[in-house]
MARVEX-559211 format. One record per residue: x, y, z of N, C-alpha, C in turn; residue number from 0; residue in one letter. Coordinates in nm, 4 decimals. Example, Ala and Ser with C-alpha at 12.3 -4.5 7.8 and 13.67 -1.06 7.14 Angstrom:
REM MARVEX-559211
NODE,n.east,n.north,n.up,ca.east,ca.north,ca.up,c.east,c.north,c.up,n,res
NODE,1.3190,-0.5690,0.7800,1.2300,-0.4500,0.7800,1.3200,-0.3300,0.7800,0,A
NODE,1.2850,-0.2250,0.7080,1.3670,-0.1060,0.7140,1.2900,0.0030,0.7870,1,S
REM end
This chain:
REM MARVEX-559211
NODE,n.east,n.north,n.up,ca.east,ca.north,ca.up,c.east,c.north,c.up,n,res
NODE,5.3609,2.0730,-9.7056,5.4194,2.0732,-9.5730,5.5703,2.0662,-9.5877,0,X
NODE,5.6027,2.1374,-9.5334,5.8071,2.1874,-9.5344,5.8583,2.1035,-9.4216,1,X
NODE,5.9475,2.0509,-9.4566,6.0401,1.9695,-9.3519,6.0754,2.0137,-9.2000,2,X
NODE,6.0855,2.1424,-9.2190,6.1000,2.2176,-9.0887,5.9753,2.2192,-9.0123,3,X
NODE,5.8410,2.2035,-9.0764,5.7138,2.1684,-8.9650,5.6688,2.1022,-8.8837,4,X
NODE,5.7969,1.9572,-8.9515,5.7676,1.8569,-8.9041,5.8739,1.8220,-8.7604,5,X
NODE,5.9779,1.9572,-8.7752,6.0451,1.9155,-8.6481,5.9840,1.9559,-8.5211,6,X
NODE,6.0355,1.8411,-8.4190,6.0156,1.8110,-8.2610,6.0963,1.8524,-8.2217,7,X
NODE,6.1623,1.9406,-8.1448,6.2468,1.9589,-8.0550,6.2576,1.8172,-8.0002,8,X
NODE,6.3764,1.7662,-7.9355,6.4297,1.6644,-7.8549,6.4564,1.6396,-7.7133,9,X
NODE,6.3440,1.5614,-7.6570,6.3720,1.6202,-7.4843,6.4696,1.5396,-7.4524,10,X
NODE,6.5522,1.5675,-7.3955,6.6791,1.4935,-7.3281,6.6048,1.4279,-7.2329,11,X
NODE,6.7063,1.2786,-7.1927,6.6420,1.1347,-7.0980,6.7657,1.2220,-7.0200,12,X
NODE,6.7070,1.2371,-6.8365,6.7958,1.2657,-6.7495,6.8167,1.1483,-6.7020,13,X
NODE,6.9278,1.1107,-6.6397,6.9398,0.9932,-6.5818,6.9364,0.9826,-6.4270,14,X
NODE,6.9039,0.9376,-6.3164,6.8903,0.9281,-6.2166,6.8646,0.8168,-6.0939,15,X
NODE,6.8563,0.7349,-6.0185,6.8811,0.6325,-5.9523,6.7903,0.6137,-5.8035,16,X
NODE,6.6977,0.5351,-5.7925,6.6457,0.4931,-5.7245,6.7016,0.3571,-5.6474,17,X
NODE,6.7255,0.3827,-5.5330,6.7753,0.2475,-5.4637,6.8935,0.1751,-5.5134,18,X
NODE,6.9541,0.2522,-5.6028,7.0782,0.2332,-5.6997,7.0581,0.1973,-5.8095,19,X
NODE,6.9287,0.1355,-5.8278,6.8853,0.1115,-5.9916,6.8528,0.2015,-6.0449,20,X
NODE,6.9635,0.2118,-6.1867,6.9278,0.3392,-6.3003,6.8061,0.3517,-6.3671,21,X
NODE,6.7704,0.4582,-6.3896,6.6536,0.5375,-6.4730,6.6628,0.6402,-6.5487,22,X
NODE,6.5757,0.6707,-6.6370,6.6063,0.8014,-6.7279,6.4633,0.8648,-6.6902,23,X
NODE,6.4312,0.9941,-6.7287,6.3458,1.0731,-6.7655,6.3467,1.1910,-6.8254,24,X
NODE,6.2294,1.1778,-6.9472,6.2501,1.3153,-6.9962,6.1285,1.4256,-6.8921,25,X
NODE,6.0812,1.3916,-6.8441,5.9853,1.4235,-6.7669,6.0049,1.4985,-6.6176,26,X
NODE,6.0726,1.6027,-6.5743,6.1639,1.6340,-6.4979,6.0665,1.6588,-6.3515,27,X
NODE,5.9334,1.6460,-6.3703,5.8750,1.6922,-6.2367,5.7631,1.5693,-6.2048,28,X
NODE,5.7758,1.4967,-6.1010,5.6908,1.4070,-6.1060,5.6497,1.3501,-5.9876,29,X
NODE,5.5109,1.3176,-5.9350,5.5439,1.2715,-5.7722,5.5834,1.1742,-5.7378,30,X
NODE,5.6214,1.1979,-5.6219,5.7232,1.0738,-5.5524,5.6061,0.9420,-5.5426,31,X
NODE,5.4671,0.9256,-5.5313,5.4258,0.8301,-5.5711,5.4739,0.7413,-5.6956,32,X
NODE,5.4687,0.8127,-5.8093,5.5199,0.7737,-5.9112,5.6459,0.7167,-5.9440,33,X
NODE,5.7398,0.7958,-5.8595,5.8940,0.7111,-5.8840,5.8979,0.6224,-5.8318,34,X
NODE,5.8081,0.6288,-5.6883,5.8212,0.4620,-5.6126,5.7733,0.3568,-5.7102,35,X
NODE,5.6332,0.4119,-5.7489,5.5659,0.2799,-5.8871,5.6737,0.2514,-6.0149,36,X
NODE,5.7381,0.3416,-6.0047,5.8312,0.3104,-6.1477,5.9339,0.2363,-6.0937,37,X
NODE,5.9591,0.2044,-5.9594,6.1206,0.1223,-5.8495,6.0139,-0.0361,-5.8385,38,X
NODE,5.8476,-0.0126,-5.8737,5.7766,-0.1334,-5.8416,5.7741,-0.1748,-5.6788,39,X
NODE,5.7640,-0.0222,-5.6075,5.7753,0.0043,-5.4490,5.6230,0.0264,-5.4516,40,X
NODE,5.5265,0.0516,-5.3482,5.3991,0.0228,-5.3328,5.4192,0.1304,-5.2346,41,X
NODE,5.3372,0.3086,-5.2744,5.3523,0.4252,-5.1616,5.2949,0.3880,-5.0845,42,X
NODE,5.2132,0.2961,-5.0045,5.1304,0.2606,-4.8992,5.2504,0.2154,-4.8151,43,X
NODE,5.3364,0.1346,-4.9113,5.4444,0.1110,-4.7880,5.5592,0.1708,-4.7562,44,X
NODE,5.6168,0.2131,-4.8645,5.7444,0.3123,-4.8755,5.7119,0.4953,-4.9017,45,X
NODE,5.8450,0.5711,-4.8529,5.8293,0.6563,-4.8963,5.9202,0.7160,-4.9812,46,X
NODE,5.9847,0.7932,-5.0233,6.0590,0.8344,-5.1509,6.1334,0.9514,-5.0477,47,X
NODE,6.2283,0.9298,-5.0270,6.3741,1.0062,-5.0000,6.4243,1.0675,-5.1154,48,X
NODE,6.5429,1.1471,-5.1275,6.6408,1.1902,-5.1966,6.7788,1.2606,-5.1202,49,X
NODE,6.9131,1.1580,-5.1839,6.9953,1.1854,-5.1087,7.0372,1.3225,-5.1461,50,X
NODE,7.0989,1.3833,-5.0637,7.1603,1.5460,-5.0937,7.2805,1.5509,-5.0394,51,X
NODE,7.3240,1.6040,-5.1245,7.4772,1.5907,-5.0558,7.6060,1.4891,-5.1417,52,X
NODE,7.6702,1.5389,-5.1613,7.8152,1.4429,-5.1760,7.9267,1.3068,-5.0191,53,X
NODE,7.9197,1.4376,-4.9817,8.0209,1.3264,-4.8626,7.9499,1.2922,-4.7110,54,X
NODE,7.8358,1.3611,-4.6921,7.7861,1.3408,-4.5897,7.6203,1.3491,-4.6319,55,X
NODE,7.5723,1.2572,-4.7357,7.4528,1.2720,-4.7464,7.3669,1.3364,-4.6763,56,X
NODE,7.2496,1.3784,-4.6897,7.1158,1.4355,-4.6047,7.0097,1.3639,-4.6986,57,X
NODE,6.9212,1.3123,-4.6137,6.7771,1.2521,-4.6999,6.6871,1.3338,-4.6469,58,X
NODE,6.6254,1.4266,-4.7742,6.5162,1.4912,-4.8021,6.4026,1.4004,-4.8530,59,X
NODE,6.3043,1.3875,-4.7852,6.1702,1.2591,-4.7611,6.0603,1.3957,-4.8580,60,X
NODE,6.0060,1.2914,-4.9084,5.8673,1.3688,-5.0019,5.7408,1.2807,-4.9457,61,X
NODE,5.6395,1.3593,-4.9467,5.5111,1.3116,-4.9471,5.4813,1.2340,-5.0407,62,X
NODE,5.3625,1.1596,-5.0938,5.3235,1.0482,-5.1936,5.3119,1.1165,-5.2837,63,X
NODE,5.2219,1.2522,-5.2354,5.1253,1.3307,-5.3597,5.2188,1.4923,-5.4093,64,X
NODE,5.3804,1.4532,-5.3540,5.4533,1.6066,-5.3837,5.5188,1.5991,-5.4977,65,X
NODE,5.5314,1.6607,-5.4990,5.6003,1.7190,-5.7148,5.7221,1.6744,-5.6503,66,X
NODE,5.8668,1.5724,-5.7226,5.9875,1.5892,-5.7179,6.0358,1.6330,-5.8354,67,X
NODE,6.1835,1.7402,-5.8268,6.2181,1.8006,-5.9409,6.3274,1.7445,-5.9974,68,X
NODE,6.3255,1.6287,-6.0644,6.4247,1.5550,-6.1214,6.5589,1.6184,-6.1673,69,X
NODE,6.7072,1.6077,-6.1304,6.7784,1.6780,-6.2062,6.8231,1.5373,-6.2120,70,X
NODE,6.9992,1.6046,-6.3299,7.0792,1.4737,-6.3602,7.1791,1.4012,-6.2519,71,X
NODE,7.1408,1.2729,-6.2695,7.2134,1.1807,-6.1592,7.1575,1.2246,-6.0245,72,X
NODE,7.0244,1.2383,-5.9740,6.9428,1.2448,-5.8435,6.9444,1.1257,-5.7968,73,X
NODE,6.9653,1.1254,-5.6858,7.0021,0.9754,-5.6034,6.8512,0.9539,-5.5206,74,X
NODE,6.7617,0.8861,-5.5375,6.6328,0.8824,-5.4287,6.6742,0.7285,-5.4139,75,X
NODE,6.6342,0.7650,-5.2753,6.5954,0.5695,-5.1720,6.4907,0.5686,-5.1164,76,X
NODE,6.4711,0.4442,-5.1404,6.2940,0.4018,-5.0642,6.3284,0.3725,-4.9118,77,X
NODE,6.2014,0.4729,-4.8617,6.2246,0.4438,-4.7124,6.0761,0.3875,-4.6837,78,X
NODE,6.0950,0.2820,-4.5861,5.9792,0.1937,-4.5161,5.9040,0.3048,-4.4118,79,X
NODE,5.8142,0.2916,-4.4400,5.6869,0.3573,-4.3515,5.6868,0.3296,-4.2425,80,X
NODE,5.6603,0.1899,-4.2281,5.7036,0.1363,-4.0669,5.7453,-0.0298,-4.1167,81,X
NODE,5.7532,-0.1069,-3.9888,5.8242,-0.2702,-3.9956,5.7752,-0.3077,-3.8625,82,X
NODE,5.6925,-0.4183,-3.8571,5.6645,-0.5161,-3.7462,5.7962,-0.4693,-3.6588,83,X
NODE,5.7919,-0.5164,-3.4829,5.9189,-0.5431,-3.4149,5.9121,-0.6944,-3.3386,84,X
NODE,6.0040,-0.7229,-3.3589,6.0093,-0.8874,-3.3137,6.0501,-0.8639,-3.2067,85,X
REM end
């Protein structure tokens, strides 16, 4: 076996931010269920936004069960499903 058989290509860790807490992934497509479980958010209660935009944000909302396409430095925030009203 030749040294060259044994190489892996190297997936790059993208970095990206949930609720402002940093994350990496080499894994670039993943559902928004999942990023909430990886923020330790519960999709029953939250849903998974992503900000767009530089100076005047826009939040693009995903379903639980939709593919998000991770690029570098993606900004997603957890949004509440609903909240009691006092």
């Amino acid at each position: 076996m030749t040294e060259s058989s044994n190489f892996q290509p190297s997936r790059r860790r993208i970095p990206f931010t949930i609720d402002g807490q940093p994350f990496t992934t080499d894994d670039l497509s993943q559902r928004a269920s999942a990023l909430l479980r990886l923020a330790d958010l519960d999709p029953a209660i939250f849903d998974l936004g992503e900000l767009v935009g530089k100076e005047h944000p826009q939040t693009k909302r995903f379903a639980d069960d939709e593919l998000v396409n991770i690029v570098k430095d993606a900004r997603f925030v957890s949004i509440r499903q609903s909240a009691p009203v006092a």
